[in-house]
Z-matrix of the N, CA and C atoms (Angstrom, degrees):
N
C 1 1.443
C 2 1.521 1 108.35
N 3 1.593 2 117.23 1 134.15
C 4 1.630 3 106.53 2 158.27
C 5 1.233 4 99.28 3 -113.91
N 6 1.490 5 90.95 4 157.41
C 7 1.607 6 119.18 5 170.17
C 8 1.567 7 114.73 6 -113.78
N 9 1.089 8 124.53 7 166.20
C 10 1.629 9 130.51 8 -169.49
C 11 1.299 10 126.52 9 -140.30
N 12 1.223 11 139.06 10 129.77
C 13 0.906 12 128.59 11 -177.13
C 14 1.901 13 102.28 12 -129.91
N 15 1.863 14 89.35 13 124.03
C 16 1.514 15 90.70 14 -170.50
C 17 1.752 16 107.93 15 -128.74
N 18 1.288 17 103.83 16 115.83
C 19 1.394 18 101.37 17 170.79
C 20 1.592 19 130.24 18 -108.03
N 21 1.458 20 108.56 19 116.30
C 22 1.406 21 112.52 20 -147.88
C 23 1.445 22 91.58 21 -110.30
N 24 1.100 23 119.50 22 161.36
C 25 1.802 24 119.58 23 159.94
C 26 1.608 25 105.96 24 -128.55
N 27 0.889 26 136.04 25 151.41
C 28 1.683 27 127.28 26 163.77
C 29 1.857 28 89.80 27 -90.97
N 30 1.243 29 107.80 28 -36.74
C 31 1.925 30 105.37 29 -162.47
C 32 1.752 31 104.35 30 -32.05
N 33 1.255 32 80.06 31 -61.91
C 34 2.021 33 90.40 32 -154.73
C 35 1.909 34 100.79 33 -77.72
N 36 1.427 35 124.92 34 22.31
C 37 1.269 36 119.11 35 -172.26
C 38 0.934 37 117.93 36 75.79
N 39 1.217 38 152.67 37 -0.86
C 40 1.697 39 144.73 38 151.26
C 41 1.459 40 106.13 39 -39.43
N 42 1.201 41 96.64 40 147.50
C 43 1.720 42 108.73 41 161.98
C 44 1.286 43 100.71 42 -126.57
N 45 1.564 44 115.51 43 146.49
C 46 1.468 45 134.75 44 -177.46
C 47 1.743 46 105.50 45 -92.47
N 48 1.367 47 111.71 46 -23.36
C 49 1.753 48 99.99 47 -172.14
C 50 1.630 49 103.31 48 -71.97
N 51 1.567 50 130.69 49 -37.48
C 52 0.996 51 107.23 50 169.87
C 53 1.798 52 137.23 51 -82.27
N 54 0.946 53 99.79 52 13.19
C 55 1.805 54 119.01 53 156.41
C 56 1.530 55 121.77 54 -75.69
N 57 1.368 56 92.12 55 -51.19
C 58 1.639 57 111.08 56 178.71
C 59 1.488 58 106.79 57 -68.35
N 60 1.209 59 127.14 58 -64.35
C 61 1.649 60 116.66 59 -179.11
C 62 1.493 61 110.32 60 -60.37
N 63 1.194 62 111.78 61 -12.01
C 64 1.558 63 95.09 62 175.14
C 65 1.516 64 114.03 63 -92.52
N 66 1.105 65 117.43 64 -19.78
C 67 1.670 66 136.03 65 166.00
C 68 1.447 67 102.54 66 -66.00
N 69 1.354 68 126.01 67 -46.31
C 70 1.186 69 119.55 68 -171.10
C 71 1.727 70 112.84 69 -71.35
N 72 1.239 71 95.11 70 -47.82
C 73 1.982 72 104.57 71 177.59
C 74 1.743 73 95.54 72 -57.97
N 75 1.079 74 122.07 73 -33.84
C 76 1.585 75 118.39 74 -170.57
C 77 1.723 76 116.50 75 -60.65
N 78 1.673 77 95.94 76 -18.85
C 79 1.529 78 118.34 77 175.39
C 80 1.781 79 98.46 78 98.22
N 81 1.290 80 121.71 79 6.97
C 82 1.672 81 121.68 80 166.09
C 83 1.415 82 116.44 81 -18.07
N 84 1.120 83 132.82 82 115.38
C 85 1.591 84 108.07 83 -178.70
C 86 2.059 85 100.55 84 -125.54
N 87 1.651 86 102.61 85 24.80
C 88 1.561 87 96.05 86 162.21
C 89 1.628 88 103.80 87 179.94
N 90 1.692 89 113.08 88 100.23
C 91 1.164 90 109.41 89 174.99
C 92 1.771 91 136.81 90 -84.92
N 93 0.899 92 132.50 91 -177.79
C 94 1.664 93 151.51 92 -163.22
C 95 1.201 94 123.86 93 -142.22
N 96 1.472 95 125.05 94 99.48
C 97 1.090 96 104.58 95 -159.53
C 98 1.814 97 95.30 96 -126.72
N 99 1.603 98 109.12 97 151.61
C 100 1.254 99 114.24 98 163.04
C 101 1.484 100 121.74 99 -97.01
N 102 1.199 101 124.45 100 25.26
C 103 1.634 102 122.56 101 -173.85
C 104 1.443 103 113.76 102 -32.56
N 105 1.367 104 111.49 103 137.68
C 106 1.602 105 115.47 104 173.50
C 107 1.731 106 108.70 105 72.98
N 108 1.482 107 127.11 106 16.37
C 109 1.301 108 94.70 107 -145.30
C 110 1.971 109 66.06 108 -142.47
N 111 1.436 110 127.21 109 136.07
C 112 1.382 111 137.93 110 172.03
C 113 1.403 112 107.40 111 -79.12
N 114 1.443 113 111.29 112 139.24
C 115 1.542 114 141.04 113 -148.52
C 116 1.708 115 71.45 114 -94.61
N 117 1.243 116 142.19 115 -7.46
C 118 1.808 117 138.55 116 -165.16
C 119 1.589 118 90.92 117 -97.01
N 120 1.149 119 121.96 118 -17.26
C 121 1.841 120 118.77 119 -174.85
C 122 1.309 121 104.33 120 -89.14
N 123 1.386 122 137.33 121 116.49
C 124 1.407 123 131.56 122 150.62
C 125 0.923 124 122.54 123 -45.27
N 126 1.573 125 139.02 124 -18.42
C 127 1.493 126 132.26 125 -169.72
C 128 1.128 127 79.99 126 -137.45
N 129 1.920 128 106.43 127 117.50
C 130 1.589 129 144.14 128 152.26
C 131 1.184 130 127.45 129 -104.85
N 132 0.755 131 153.06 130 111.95
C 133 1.629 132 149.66 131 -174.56
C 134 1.378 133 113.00 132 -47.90
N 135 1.612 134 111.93 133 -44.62
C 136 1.326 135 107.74 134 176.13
C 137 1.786 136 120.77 135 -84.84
N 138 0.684 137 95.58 136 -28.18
C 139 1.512 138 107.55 137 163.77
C 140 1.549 139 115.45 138 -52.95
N 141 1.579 140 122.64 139 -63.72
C 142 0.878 141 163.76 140 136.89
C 143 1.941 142 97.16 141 -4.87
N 144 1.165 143 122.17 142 -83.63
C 145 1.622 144 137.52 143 -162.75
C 146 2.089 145 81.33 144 -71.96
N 147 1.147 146 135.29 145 -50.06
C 148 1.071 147 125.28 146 -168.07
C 149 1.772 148 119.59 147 -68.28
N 150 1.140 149 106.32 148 -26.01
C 151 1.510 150 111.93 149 161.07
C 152 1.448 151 111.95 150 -81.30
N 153 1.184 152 141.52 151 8.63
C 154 1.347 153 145.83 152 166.48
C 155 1.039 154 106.72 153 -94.87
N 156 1.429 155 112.88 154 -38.76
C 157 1.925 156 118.13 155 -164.89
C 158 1.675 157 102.79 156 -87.53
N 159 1.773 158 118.11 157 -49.19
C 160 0.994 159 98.48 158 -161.13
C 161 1.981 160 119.40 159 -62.51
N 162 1.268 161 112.45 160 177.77
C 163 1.625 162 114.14 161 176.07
C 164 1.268 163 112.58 162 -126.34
N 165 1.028 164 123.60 163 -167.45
C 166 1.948 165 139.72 164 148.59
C 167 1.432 166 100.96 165 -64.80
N 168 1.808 167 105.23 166 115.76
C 169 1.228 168 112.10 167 163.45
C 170 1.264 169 111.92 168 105.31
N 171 1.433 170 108.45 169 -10.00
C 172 1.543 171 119.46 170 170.83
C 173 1.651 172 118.64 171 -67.40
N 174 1.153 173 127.73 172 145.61
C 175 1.493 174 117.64 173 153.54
C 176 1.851 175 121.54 174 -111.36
N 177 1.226 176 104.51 175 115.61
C 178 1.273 177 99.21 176 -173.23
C 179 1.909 178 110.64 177 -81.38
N 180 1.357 179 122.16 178 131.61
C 181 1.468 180 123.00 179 -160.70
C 182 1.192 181 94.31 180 -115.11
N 183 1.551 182 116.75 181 134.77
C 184 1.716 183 105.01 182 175.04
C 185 1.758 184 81.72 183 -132.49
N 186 1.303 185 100.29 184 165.81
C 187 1.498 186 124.91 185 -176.97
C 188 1.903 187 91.74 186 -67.56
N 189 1.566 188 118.15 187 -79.31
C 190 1.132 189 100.24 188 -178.66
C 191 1.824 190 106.27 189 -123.98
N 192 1.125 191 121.00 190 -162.66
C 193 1.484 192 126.85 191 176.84
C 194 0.951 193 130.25 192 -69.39
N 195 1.104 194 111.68 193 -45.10
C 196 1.759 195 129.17 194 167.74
C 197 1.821 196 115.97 195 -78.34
N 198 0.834 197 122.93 196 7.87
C 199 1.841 198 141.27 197 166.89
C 200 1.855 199 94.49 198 -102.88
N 201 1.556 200 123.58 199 -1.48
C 202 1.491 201 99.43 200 153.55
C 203 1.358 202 119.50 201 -120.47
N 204 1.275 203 128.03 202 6.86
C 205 1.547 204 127.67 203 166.66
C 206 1.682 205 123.82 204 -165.39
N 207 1.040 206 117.19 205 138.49
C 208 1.602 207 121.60 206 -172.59
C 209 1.363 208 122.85 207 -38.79
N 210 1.507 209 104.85 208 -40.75
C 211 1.610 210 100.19 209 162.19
C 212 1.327 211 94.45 210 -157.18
N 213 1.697 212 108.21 211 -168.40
C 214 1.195 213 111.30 212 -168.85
C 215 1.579 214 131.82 213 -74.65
N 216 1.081 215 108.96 214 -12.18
C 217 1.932 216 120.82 215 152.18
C 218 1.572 217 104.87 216 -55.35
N 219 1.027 218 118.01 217 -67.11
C 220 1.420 219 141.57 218 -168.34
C 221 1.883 220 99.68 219 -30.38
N 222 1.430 221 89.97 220 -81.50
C 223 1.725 222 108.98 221 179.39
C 224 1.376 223 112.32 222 -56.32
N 225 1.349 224 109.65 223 -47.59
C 226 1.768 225 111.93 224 179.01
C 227 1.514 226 98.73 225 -51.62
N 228 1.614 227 138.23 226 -46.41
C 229 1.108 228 135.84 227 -143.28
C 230 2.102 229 92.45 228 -85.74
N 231 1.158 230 104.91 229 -45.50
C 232 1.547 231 126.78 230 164.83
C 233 1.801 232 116.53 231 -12.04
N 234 1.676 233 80.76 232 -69.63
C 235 1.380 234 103.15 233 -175.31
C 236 1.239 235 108.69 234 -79.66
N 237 1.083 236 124.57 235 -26.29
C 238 1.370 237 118.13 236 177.29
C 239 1.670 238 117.51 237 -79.50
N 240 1.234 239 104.96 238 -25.51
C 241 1.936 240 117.03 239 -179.60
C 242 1.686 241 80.63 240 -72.70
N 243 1.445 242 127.03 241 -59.49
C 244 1.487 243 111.39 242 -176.26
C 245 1.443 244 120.35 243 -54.50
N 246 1.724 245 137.77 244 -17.73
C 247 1.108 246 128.34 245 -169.77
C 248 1.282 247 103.74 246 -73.06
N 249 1.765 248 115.07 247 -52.75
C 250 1.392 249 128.33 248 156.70
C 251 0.742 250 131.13 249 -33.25
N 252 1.476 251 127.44 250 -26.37
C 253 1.905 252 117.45 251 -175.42
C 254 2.132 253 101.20 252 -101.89
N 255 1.583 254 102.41 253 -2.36
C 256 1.238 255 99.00 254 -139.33
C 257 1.103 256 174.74 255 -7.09
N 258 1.197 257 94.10 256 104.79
C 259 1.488 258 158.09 257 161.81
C 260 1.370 259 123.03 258 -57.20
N 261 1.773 260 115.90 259 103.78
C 262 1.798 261 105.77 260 175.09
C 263 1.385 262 101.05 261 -91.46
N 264 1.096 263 117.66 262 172.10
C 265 1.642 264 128.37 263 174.62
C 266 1.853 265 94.49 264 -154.45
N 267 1.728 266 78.01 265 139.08
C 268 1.556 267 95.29 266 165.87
C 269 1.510 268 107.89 267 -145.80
N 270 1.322 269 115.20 268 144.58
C 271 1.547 270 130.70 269 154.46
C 272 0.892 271 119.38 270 -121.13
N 273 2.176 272 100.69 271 123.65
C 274 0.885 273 108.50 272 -161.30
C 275 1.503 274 118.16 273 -84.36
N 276 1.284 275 118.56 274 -7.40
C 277 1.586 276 104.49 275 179.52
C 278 1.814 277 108.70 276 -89.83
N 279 1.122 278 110.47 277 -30.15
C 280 1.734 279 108.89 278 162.04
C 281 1.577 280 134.34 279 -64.95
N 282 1.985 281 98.00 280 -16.59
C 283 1.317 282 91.37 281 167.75
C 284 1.530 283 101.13 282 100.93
N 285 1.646 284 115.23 283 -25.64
C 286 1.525 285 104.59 284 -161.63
C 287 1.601 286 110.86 285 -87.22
N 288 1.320 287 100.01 286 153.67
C 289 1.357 288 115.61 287 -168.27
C 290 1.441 289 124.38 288 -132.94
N 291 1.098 290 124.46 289 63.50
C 292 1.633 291 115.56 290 -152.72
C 293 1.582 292 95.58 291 -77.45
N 294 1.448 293 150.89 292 26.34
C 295 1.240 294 121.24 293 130.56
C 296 1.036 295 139.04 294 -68.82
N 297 1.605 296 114.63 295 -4.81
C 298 1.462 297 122.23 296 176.26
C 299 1.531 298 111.19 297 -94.43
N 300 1.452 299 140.68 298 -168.86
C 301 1.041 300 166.24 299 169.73
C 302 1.730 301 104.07 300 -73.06
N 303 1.105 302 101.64 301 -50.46
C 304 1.602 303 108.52 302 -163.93
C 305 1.398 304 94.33 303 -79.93
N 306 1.314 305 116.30 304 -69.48
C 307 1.659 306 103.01 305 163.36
C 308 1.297 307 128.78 306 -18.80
N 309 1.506 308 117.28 307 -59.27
C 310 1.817 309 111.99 308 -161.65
C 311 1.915 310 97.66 309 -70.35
N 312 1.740 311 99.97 310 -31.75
C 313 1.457 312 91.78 311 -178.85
C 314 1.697 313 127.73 312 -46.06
N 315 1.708 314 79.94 313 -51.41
C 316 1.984 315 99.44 314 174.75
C 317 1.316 316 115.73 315 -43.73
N 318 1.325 317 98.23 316 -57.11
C 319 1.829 318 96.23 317 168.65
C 320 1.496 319 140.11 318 -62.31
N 321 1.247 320 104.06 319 -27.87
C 322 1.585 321 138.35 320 167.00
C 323 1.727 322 86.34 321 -48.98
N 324 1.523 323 108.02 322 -82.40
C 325 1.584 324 99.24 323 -172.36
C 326 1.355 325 115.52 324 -59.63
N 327 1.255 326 135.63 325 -24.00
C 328 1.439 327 112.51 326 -165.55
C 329 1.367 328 104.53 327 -92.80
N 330 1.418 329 130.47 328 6.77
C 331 1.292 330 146.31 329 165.42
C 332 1.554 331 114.32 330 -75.86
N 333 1.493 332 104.25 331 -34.72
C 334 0.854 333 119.75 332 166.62
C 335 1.896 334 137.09 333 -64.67
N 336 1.359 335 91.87 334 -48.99
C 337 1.594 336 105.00 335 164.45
C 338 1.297 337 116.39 336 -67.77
N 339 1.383 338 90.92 337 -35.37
C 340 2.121 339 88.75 338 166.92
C 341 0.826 340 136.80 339 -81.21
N 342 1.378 341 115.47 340 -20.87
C 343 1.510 342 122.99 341 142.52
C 344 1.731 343 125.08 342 -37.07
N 345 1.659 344 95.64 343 -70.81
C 346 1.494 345 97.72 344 174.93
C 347 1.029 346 122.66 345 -71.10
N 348 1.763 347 136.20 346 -10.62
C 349 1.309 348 114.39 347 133.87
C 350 1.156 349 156.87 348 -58.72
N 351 1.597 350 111.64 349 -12.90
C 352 1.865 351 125.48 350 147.12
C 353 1.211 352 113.53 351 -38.30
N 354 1.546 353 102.08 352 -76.74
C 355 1.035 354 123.96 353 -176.40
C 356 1.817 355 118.49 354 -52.46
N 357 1.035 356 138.43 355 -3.07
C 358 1.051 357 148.30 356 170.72
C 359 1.408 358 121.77 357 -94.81
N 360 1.402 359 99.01 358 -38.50
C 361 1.379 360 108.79 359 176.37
C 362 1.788 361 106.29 360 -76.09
N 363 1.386 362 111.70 361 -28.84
C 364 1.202 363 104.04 362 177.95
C 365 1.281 364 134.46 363 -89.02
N 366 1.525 365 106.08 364 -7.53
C 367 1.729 366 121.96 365 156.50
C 368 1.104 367 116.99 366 -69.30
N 369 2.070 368 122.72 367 -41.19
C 370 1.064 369 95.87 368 150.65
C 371 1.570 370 144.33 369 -67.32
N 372 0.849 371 118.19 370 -25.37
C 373 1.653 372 125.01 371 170.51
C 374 1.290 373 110.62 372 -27.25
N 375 1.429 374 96.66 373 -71.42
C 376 2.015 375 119.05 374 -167.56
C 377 1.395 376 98.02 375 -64.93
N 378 1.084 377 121.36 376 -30.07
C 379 1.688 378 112.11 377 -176.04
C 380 1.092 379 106.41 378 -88.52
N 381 1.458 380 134.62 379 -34.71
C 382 1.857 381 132.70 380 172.66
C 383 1.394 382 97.21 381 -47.81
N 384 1.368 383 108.16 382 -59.37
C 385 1.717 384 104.52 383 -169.90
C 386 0.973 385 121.94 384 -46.12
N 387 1.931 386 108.31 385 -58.04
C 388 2.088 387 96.52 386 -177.15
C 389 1.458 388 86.23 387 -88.24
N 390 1.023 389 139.78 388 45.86
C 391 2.123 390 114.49 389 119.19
C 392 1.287 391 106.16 390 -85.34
N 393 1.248 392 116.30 391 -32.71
C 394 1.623 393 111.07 392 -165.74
C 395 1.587 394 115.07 393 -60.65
N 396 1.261 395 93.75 394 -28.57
C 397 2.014 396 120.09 395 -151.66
C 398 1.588 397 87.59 396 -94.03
N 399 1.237 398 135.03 397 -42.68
C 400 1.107 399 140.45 398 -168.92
C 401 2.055 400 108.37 399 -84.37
N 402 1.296 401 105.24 400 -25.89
C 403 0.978 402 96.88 401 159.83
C 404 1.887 403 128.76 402 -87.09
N 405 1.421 404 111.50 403 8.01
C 406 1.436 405 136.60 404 -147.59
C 407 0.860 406 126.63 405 49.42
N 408 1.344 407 142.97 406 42.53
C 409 1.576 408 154.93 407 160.41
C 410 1.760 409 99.17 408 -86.70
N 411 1.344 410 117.43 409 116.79
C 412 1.266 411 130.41 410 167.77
C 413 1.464 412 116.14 411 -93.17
N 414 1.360 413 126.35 412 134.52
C 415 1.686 414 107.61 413 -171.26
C 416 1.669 415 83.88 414 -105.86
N 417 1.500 416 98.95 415 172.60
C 418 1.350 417 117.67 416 -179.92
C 419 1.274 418 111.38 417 123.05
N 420 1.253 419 119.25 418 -176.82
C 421 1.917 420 119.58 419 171.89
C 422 1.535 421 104.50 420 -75.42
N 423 1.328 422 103.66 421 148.25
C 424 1.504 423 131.47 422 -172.71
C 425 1.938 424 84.85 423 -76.55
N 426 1.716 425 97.93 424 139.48
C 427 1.523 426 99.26 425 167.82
C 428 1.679 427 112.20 426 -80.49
N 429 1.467 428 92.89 427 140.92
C 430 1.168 429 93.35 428 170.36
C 431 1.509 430 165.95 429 -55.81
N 432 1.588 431 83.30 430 -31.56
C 433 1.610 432 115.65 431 162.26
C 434 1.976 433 115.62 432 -107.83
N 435 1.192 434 103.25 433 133.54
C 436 1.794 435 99.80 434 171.96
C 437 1.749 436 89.60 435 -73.37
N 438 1.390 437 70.62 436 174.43
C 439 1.860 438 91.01 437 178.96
C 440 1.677 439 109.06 438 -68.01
N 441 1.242 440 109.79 439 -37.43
C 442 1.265 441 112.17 440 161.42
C 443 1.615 442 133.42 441 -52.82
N 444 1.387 443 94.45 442 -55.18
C 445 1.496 444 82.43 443 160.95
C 446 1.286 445 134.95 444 -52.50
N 447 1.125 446 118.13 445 -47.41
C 448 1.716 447 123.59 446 165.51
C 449 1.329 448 114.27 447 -49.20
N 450 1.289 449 113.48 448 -51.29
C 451 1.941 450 106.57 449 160.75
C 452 1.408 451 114.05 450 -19.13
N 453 1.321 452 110.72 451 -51.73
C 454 1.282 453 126.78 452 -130.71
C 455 1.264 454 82.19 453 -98.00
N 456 0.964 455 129.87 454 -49.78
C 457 1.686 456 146.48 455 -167.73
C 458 1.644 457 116.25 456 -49.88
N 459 1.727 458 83.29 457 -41.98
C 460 1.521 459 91.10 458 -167.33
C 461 1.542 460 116.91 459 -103.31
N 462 1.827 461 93.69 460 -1.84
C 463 1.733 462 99.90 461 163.70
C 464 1.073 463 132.51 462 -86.99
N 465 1.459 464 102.87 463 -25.09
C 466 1.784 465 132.42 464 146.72
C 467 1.683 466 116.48 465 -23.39
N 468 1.671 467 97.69 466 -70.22
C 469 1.081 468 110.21 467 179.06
C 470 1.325 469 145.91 468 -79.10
N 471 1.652 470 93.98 469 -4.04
C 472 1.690 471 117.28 470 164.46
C 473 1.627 472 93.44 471 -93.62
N 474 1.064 473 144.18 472 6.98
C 475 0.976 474 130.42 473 179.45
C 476 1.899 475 111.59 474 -99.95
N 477 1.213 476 101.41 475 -33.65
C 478 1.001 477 114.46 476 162.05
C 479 1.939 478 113.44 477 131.25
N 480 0.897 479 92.19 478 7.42
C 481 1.396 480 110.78 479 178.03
C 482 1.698 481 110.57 480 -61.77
N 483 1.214 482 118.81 481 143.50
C 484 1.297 483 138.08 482 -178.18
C 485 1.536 484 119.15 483 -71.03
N 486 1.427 485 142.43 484 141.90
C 487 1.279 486 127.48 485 -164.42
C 488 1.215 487 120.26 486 -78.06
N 489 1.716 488 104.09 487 -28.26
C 490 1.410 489 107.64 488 151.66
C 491 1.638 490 153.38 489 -59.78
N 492 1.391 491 92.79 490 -29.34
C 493 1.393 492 117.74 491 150.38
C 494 1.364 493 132.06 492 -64.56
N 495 1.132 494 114.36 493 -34.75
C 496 1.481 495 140.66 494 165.37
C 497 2.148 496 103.75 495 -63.18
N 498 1.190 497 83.02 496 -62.40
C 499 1.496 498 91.55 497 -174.98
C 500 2.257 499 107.08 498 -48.28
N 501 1.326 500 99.80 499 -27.05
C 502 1.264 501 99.33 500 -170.76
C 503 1.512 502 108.64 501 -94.89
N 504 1.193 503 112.93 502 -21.34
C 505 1.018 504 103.91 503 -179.37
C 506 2.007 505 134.39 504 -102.69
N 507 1.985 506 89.24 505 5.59
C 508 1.165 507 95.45 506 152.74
C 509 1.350 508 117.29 507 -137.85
N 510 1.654 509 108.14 508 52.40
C 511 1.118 510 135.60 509 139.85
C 512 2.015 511 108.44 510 86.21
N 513 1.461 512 114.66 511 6.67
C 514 1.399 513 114.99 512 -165.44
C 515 1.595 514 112.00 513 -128.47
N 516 1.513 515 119.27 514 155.58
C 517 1.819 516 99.09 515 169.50
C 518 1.205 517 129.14 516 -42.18
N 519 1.144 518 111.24 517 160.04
C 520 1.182 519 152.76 518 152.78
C 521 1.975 520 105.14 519 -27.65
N 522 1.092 521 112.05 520 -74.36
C 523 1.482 522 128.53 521 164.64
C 524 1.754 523 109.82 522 -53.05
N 525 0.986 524 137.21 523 -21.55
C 526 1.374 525 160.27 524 -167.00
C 527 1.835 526 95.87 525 -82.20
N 528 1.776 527 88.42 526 -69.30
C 529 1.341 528 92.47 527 -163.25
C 530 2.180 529 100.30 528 -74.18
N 531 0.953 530 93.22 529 -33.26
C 532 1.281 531 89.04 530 -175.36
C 533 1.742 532 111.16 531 -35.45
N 534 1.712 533 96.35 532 -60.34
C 535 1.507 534 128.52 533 -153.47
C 536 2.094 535 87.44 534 -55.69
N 537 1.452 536 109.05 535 -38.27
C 538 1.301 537 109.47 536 -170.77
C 539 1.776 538 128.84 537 -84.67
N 540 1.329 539 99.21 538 -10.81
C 541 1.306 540 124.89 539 154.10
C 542 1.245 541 125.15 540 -78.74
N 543 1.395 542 117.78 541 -12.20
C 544 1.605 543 112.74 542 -167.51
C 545 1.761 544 92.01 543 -104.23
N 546 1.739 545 111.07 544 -20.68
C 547 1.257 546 109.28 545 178.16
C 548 1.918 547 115.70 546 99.29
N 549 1.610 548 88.02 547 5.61
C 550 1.725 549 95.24 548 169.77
C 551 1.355 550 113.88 549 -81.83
């Protein structure tokens, strides 16, 4: 048996009949559809009812790759909940076929590139930062009080002034002034 999962929109100009006849020539014998509903939402209804329906031994057929998940985490994660339930999947305009060998490979690599695109993005990350840090730019929220203010805060408060009073009169909470009195 295949199963299908088809996400159509009329919004953005898609048409669903040419998805569907190509599902149908594929031998589809029960589709899923997301009409109206963005391939950017993790929770689809049809998407959604098609992971309930499919079984072991099923092949789920989608028109193309990107009609089964928002991005490429998304679908990678997809196919992989299908390896686990097993579950083949093919798309037919990419060609892929994970009941075959050559299929699971294809996916194997593009799991792969998506991998090393995490990971890329996250070397850059750590390396933006210590340039940033190295140039003395600290990221995070700006403190609230200058050092001065806390001077001020804490002459206040040898004076005998209240923390709340304190707090108003250099303009920040309560928790603020506390945190700056205790010397954190």
């Amino acid at each position: 048996m295949a199963t299908s999962g088809v996400s159509t929109s009329g919004v953005d100009g898609q048409n669903s009949d040419l998805q569907e006849d190509a599902l149908c020539a594929a031998g589809v014998t029960k589709t899923f559809s997301d009409l109206g509903v963005s391939g950017s939402i993790a929770k689809r209804p049809g998407l959604g009812a098609l992971l309930e329906y499919v079984r072991e031994g099923d092949t789920v057929v989608v028109w193309k790759l990107d009609r089964l998940g928002r991005n490429t985490r998304h679908t990678l994660g997809q196919l992989a909940e299908f390896a686990e339930l097993g579950v083949g999947f093919r798309s037919l305009t990419e060609g892929l076929d994970t009941t075959g060998a050559m299929g699971r490979a294809m996916i194997t690599i593009i799991a792969a590139f998506a991998e090393l695109e995490r990971d890329t993005i996250r070397e850059r990350t750590v390396a933006g930062l210590a340039a940033a840090k190295a140039r003395g730019k600290i990221g995070g929220r700006p403190k609230a009080l200058t050092p001065g203010a806390i001077e001020w805060a804490r002459q206040l408060h040898a004076g005998g002034h209240s923390v709340v009073e304190i707090a108003r009169e250099v303009s920040c909470s309560r928790a603020t002034a506390y945190r700056a009195l205790s010397g954190e």
